[in-house]
N, C-alpha and C positions, 0 to 999 in steps of 0.2 A: 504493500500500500504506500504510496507517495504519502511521503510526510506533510505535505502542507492540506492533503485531504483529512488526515487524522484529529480527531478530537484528543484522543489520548492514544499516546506513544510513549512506550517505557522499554529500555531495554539493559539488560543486566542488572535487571535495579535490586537493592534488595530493601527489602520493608521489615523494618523494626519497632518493636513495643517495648519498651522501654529498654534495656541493653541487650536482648535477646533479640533472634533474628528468627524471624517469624516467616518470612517468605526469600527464596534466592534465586536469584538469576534471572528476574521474573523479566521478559519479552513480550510483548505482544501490541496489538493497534485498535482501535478504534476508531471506523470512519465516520466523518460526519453523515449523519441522519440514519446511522446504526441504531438495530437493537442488540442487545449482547445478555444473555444471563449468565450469572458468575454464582457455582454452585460448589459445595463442599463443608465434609463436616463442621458440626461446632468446633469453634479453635484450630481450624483449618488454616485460618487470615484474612478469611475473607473481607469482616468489618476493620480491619487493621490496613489493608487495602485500599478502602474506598476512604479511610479515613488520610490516607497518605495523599489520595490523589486532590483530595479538596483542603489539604496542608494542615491537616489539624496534628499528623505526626509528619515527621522531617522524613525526608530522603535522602539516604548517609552514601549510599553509592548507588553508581550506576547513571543511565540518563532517564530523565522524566520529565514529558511536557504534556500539560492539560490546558484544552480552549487557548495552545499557542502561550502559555508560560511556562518557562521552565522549571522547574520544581527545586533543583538544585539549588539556585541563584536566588528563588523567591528571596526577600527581605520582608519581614514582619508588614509593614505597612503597606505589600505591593499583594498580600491575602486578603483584604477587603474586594480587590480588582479582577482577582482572580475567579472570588464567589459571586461576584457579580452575575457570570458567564454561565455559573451551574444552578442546577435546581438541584435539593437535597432535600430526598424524602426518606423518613426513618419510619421504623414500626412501632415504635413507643409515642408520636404524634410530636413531642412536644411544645404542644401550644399551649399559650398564657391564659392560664385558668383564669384569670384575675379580669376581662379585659372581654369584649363582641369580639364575633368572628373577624368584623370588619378593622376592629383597633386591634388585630394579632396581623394583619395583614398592611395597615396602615403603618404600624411599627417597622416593619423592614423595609417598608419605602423610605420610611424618614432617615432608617439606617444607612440604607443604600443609595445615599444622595439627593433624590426626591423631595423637590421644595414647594412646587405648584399645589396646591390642594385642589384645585377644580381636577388636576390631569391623575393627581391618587388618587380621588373618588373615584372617578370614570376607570382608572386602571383598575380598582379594587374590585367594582361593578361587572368587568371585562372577563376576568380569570374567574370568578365565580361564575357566571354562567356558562364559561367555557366548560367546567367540571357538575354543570348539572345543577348548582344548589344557588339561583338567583336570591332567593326568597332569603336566605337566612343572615344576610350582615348584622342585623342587630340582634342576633341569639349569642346567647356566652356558650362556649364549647360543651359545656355540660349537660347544654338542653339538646345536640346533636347525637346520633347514632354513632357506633364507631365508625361502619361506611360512612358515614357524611364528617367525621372528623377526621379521616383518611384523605377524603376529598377537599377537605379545606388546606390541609398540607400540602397534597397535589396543587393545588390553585398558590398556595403562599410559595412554590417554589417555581411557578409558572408567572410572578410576578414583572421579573426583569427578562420574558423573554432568552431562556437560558438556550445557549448552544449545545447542552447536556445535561441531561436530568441524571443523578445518582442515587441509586433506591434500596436502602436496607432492608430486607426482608418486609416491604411496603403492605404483603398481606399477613404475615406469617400473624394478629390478632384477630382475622376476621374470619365469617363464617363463609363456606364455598358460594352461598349464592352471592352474598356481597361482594366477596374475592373476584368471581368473575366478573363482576359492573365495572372494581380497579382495573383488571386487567385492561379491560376494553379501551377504558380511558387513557390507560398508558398508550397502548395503540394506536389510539386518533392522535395522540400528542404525537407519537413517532410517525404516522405517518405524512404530520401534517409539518415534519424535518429535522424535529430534537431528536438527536442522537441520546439511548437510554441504556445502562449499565445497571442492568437489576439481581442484588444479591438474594438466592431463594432458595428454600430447603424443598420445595414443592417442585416434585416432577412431573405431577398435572400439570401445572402450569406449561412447563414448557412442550406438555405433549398436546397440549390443544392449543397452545401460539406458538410454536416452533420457529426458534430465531438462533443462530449461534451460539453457542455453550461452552464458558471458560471454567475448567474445574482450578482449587486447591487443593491440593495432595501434599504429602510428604515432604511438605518445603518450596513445594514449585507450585506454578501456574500452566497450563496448556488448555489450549482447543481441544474440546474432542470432537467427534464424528459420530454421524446419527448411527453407521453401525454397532458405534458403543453403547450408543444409548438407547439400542433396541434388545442390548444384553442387558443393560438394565431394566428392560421394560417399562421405555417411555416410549 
C-alpha cells in the first residue's frame, strides 16, 4: 500500500505498557476508507495498541504514523492535533454523567477548538441525526438505553469529521439485537469514507460484515485469511 494512501502505517514498531513489551515487530497499513477488525485474546494488546496509535502510550521503536503524524516525533502539544483526525469509540461509553447528551458533545467542540456556537449547535444537531437519535440533546445519558449511549459516542466521535474512527470492543456491553443496529452504523460511516479499526472478541460480527482481520498473538500482529477463519468457524 503507498504510504500517502494509509491512514495508519506502522512498521517494526513495538508497543509497550508500561516497561514491558506487549507487542513486537508489529507491521502492517491501513488504507484510507478501510474497514479492519483487530481481534485476539484478552491481554493479547490489543487495547495497548489502539491506545499507542491515538498516543495515549508512547512508541519506543520502530516507525509509526496515524492520519499523517508521526508517532515517534509526536510532542505533547502536537496530541491534541492529532485526535482531532480520529474518532475514538470505547465500550465503557465514557460520557459525563453530570451534563445533556448535547453539553457531552458541546464539551469536545469547545475542546477541540470550536468557538462559533450557532456552527456547534448545528454541528451537534448534524452527528446526532447522522447516528439515529435527533430527538434526544436534552436527555442526560442516564435516561438513554445503552444502544443509544453507544450511539451518542459514535456521534461524539463523528464530531470533527475524523479521517479514522478507532473502536474498543464498541459492542462487546450490548445485546445482539442492538449490536447489530452499531454495526450497521459503523458501516454507513465507512462506507460513506472513514476509515474504521474495530477491536472485537465477537466472531459474528465479522462473519456477517466481513472486512479484513488483524489478529494479536504471541507478541505479534498479522492478517489472517478467511481460510483461517473458516477453521475457526467464522
Amino acid at each position: 500500500m503507498d504510504t500517502a494512501t494509509a491512514v495508519i502505517e506502522l512498521r517494526d514498531a513495538y508497543i509497550m505498557q508500561d516497561v514491558n513489551t506487549v507487542l513486537q515487530n508489529v507491521s502492517f497499513s491501513v488504507g484510507k476508507g478501510e474497514f479492519v477488525y483487530l481481534v485476539g485474546r484478552t491481554g493479547s494488546g490489543k487495547s495497548s495498541l489502539l491506545k499507542t496509535l491515538y498516543a495515549d502510550l508512547p512508541l519506543p521503536e520502530g516507525m509509526g504514523s496515524v492520519v499523517g503524524y508521526p508517532l515517534r516525533k509526536l510532542s505533547t502539544d502536537k496530541v491534541p492535533y492529532l485526535r482531532r483526525k480520529l474518532g475514538i469509540v470505547f465500550q465503557d461509553f465514557q460520557l459525563l454523567y453530570d451534563r445533556t447528551v448535547a453539553q457531552n458533545l458541546l464539551f469536545v467542540l469547545q475542546a477541540t477548538g470550536w468557538r462559533d456556537k450557532s456552527k456547534m449547535k448545528n454541528r451537534v444537531q448534524d452527528v446526532l441525526m447522522r447516528v439515529g437519535l435527533s430527538g434526544v440533546a436534552g436527555k442526560m445519558p442516564h435516561q438513554l438505553s445503552g444502544g443509544e449511549q453507544q450511539r451518542v459516542v459514535i456521534a461524539r466521535a463523528l464530531l470533527n469529521e475524523p479521517l479514522l474512527l478507532l473502536a474498543d470492543e464498541p459492542t462487546g456491553n450490548l445485546d445482539p439485537d442492538v449490536t447489530d443496529g452499531i454495526m450497521r452504523l459503523f458501516m454507513e460511516i465507512n462506507n460513506a469514507g472513514t476509515a474504521v479499526l474495530m477491536a472485537t472478541h465477537n466472531y459474528e460480527l465479522i462473519r456477517r460484515y466481513p472486512k479484513r482481520v488483524l489478529r494479536c498473538e504471541n507478541g505479534h500482529v498479522s492478517f489472517i485469511g478467511s481460510e483461517e477463519l473458516r477453521f475457526k468457524g467464522v
